[in-house]
C-alpha positions in Angstrom: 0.0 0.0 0.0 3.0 2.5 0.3 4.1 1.9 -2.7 0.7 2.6 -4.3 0.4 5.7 -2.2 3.8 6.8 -3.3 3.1 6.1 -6.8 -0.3 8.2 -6.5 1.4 11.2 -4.8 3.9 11.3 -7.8 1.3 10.7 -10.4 -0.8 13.9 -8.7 2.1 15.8 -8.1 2.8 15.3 -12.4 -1.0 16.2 -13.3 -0.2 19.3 -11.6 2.8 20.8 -13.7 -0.2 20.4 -16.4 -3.3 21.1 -14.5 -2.4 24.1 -12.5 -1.5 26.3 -15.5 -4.8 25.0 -17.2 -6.7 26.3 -14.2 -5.0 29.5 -13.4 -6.3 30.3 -17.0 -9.6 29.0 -16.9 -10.7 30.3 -13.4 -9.3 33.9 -14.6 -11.9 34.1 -17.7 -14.5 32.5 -15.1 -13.6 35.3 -13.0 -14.2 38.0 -15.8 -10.6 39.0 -15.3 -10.0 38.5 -18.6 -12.6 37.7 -21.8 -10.3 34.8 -23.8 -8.1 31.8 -22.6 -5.7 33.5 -25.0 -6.3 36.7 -23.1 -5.7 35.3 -20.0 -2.8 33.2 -20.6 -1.2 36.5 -22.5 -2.1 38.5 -19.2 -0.4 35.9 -16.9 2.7 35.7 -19.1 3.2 39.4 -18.9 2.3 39.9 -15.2 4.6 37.4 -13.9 6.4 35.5 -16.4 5.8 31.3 -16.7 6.0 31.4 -12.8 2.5 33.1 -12.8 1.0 29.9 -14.3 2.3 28.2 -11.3 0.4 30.4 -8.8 -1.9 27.9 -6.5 0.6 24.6 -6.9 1.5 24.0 -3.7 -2.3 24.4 -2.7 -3.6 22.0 -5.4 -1.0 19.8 -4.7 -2.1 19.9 -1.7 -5.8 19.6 -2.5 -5.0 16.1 -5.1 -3.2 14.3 -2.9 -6.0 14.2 0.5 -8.8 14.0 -2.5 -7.0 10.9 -4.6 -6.2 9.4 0.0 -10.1 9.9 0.9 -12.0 8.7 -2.4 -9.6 5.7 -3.7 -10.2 3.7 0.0 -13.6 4.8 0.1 -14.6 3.5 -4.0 -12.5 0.5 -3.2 -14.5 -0.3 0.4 -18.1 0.9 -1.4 -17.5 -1.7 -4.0 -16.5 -4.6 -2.0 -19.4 -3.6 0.4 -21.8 -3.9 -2.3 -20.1 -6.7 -4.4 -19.6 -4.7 -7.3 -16.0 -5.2 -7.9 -16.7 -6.4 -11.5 -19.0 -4.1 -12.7 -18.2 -0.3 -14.5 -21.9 1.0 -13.2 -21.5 -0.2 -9.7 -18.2 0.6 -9.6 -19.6 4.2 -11.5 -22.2 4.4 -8.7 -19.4 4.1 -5.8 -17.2 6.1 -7.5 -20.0 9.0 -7.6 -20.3 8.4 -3.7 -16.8 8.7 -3.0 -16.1 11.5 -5.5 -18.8 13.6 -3.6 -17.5 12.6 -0.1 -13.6 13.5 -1.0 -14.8 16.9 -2.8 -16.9 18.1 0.3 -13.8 17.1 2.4 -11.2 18.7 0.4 -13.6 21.9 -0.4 -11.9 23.9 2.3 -8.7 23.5 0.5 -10.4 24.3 -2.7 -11.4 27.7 -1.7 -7.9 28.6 -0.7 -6.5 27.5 -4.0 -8.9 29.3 -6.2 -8.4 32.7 -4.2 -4.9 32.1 -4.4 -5.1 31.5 -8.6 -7.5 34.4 -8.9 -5.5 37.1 -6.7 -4.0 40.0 -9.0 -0.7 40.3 -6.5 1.0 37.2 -4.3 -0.6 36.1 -1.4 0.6 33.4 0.9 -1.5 30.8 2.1 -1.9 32.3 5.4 -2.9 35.4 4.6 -5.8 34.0 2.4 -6.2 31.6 4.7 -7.3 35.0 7.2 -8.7 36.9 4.8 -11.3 34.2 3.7 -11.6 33.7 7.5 -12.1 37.5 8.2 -14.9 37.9 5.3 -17.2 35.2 6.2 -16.3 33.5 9.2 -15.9 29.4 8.6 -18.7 29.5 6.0 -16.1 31.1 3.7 -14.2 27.6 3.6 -17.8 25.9 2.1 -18.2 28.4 -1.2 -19.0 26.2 -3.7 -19.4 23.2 -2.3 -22.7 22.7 -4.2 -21.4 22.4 -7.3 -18.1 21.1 -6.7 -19.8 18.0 -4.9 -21.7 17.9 -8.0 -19.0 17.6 -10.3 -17.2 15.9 -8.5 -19.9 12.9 -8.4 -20.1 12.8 -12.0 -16.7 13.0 -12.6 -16.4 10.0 -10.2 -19.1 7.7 -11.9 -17.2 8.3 -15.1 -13.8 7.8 -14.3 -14.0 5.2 -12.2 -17.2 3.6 -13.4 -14.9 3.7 -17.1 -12.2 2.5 -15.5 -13.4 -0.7 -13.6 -15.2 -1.8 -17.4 -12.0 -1.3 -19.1 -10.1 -3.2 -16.4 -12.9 -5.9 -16.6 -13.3 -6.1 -19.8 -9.3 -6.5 -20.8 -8.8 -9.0 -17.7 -11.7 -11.2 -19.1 -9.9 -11.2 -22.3 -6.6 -11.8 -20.9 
């Protein structure tokens, strides 16, 4: 199990060089801050260089790697719970449970990161960390929690529901 753990800490810590710059970008013409991808990605070059893409890694990092601990043991328990082991759309259905379980967990984190992404100047995790704290009290920590369980839950049916069918399907063959 360390080894797996070890292995899925690097493998997060990779989708991240990726992700991250992705989602600087996209949460910035979410934001309004800018009306284009191109836009934004020009806007992030010139305000900070490649290193601006990076903003909000250590906190996504941090975000993956609690996410990918809390839903992987919990799909894998669901599914042996409900003898569904061989079977994309029970596998799917836990998947969906444990997607929604780790995102409402991990939504705290979340909130952090996407200030962080969308701040015009550097801010350290601390000081976002009070300033969230100081404009809404805890609740500030929950912001989107709605939605991001929702997607989150979807996103776990598919993946993992796809997943468990391939893995099925190619161990039947095999």
């Amino acid at each position: 199990k360390a080894v797996v753990s070890t292995q899925s800490t690097g493998g997060e810590v990779a989708a991240c060089l990726v992700r991250v710059p992705t989602e600087v970008v996209k949460q910035r013409v979410q934001a309004r801050q800018e009306r284009s991808s191109m836009a934004a990605l020009r806007a992030a070059l010139q305000s900070g260089g490649v290193r601006s893409l990076y903003v909000g890694f250590g906190t996504t990092v941090m975000r993956e790697i609690p996410f990918a601990a809390i839903q992987y043991p919990i799909w894998e328990a669901l599914k042996t719970r409900f003898s569904v082991e061989d079977s994309g759309l029970g596998a799917g259905a836990c998947g969906s449970v444990s997607g929604a379980i780790a995102g409402a967990l991990t939504t705290p984190i979340d909130v952090v990161k996407t200030r962080l992404m969308l701040s015009r100047t550097p801010q350290s995790v601390p000081a976002t960390i009070r300033q969230l704290y100081s404009e809404a009290g805890w609740r500030a920590f929950l912001r989107g929690i709605g939605p991001r369980v929702g997607w989150l839950s979807v996103g776990g049916f598919v993946y993992l529901g796809s997943y468990q069918a391939i893995v099925t399907l190619v161990s039947r063959r095999w």
